[in-house]
Phi, psi and omega in degrees: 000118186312151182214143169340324174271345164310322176278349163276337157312295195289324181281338165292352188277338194261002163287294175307316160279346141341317187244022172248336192289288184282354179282344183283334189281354185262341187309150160313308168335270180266043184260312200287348192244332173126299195223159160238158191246168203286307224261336163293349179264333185276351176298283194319326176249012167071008171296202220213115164343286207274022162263305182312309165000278145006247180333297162333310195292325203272334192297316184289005193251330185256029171056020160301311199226145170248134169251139171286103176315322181282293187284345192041043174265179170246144189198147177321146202269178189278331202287301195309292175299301181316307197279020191280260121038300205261350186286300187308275215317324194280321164336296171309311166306311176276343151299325160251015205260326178282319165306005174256344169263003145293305186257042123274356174267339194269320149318332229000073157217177193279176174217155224213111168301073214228167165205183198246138182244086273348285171201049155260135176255162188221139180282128176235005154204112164263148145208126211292158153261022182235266181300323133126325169230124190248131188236030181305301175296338174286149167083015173252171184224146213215076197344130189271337190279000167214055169231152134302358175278290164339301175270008155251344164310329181261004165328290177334319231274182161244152184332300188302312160343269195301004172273308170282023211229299198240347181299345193262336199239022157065040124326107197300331186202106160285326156344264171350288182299308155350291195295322180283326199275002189263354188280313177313334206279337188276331242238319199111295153238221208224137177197137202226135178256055197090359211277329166223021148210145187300155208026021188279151183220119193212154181219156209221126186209132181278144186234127209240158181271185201299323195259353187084342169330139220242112183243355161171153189274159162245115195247153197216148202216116172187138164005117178315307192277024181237308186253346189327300173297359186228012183280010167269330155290343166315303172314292192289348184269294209277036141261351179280302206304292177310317154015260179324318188278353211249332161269346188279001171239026153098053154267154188229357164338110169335154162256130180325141156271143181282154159273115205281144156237000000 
């Protein structure tokens, strides 16, 4: 007579092929082809076709796994990346949230938590030295091509990137935006001078996972006439700080040296 833990067994077991499935679907293999098809997924885990079959079909109903209508290959689902995608931020948040209220107290200015969203940066956290959180900036987006956050956020990108990223959306000169994001690239951060509201002044240092990938800026925002002088230290302390943090999500990456202008 079958007993609770037979049933518990049989569903871990079928959880464990479940995640042999995405781990195949997650491989160099198929990063490289795009998709994999049922019978190349069933080599790799050592199933029977019509049980991967199976699963596929049950996976693609919850938006785990996506199947391609022409090709009938398979690949990770949308469902999948969102919860990824909502797991790294709050990781990113709680990392950073105490280094971020060390250099608003030592700037005693806000510092502003952002990453990028087509092409728009969007806030997902301030904090103030005075309140420690300002929630003006948060959930808002913001242009990327004249904030400094926007141009360490694009370190990765490549010419060809921002082209298909901004060409559509009447960016006046990507040269240009080029040009700012390789001084970033030299310099450690980012720094704007009124550039993308009249009398604002900001500086920007990229925050990297685990792989050096530049996965969100650490941002610093305030009146032209409070920081305008001072945005290069302003630069190296919030470049120290995204450091800090960059190492607290495993990067283990020399930290660039800034350049004085």
């Amino acid at each position: 007579m079958p007993t609770p833990d037979d049933g518990a067994r049989h569903q871990g077991y079928g959880l464990r092929r479940d995640l042999d499935l995405l781990e195949a679907l997650a491989s160099p293999e198929a990063h490289r082809a795009g998709e994999l098809g049922v019978v190349r997924l069933a080599q790799l885990t050592g199933r029977e076709k019509s049980q991967v079959s199976r699963a596929l079909k049950a996976l693609a109903e919850e938006g785990v796994v996506e199947r391609d209508p022409d090709t009938l290959g398979y690949r990770l689902g949308w469902r999948l990346f969102s919860l990824v995608a909502r797991t790294v931020e709050d990781r990113l948040v709680r990392a950073a949230e105490p280094v971020m209220r060390e250099l608003a107290a030592e700037l005693e200015e806000t510092n502003h938590l952002c990453v990028l969203r087509d092409q728009e940066v969007l806030t997902l956290l301030s904090v103030s030295g005075h309140s420690f959180r300002v929630h003006g900036w948060e959930g808002r987006g913001v242009p990327a091509p004249t904030t400094s956050a926007g141009r360490v956020l694009l370190l990765d990108a490549t010419p060809d990137d921002l082209y298909v990223r901004f060409a559509a959306s009447g960016v006046p000169s990507l040269p240009e935006l080029w040009l700012r994001i390789q001084e970033a690239r030299r310099d450690g951060y980012a720094q704007v001078r009124e550039e993308f509201e009249p009398g604002l002044a900001g500086v920007s240092a990229p925050i990297r996972d685990f792989r050096g990938r530049v996965i969100a800026a650490l941002n610093v925002s305030a009146p032209a006439s409070r920081l305008g002088d001072r945005l290069e230290e302003a630069g190296r302390e919030t470049a120290k700080a995204a450091a800090k943090i960059s190492a607290h999500l495993g990067w283990e990456g020399r930290q660039q040296t800034t350049h004085l202008t």
